[in-house]
C-alpha positions in Angstrom: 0.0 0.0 0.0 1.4 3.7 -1.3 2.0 6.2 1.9 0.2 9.1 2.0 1.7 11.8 1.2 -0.8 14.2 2.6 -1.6 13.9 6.3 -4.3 14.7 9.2 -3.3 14.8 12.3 -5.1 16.5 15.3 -1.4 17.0 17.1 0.1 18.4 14.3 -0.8 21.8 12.9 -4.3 21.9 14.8 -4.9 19.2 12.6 -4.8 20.8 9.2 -3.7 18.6 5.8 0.2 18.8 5.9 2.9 17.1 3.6 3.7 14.1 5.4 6.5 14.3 7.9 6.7 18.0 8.1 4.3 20.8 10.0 4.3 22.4 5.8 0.2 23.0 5.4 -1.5 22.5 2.1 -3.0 25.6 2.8 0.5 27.4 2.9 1.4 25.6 -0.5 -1.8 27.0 -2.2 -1.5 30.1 -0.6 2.1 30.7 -1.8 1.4 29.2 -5.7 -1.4 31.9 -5.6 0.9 34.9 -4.5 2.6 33.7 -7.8 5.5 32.1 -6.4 6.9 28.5 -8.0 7.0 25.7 -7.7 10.7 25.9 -7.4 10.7 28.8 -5.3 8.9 26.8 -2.7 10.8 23.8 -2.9 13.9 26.1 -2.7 12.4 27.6 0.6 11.3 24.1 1.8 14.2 21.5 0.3 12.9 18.5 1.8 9.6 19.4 -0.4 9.4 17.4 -3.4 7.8 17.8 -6.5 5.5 15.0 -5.9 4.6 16.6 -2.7 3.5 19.7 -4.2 1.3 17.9 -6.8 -0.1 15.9 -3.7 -1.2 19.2 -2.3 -2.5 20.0 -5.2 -4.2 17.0 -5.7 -6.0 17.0 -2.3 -7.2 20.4 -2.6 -8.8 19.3 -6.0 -10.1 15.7 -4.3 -11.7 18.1 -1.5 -13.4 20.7 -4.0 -15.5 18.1 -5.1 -17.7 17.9 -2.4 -21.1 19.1 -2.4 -20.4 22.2 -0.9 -21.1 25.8 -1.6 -18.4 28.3 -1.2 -19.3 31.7 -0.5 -17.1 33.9 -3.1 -16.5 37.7 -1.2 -17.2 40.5 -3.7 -14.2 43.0 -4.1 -14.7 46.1 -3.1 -15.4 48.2 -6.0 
């Protein structure tokens, strides 16, 4: 059986999705891609990251979109 390369745990990082065996949030990866950094910035930041890793965050952020949820969209202020 594959390891997972995205974890839960409720002692680590209050419990938010991280890249296995660090405290590194899929929330921060997504949150860095979308300030327009790289990939390879972030692994250069982070070198135990992998690129695998960063397609597993990826990956689970698209896994958890398709849920049946609605997601409220802000509106910019004009």
């Amino acid at each position: 059986m594959e390891k997972a390369m995205v974890v839960s745990d409720p002692n680590v990082m209050m419990g938010k999705p991280v890249i296995a065996g660090t405290r590194i949030t899929v929330e921060s990866i997504l949150e860095r891609l979308a300030e327009g950094e790289s990939v390879e910035q972030i692994l250069e930041a982070h070198p135990h990251l992998t690129h695998e890793a960063v397609r597993a965050a990826l990956g689970f952020a698209a896994m958890v979109l398709h849920a049946d949820v609605i997601y409220p969209v802000p509106e910019k202020a004009a």
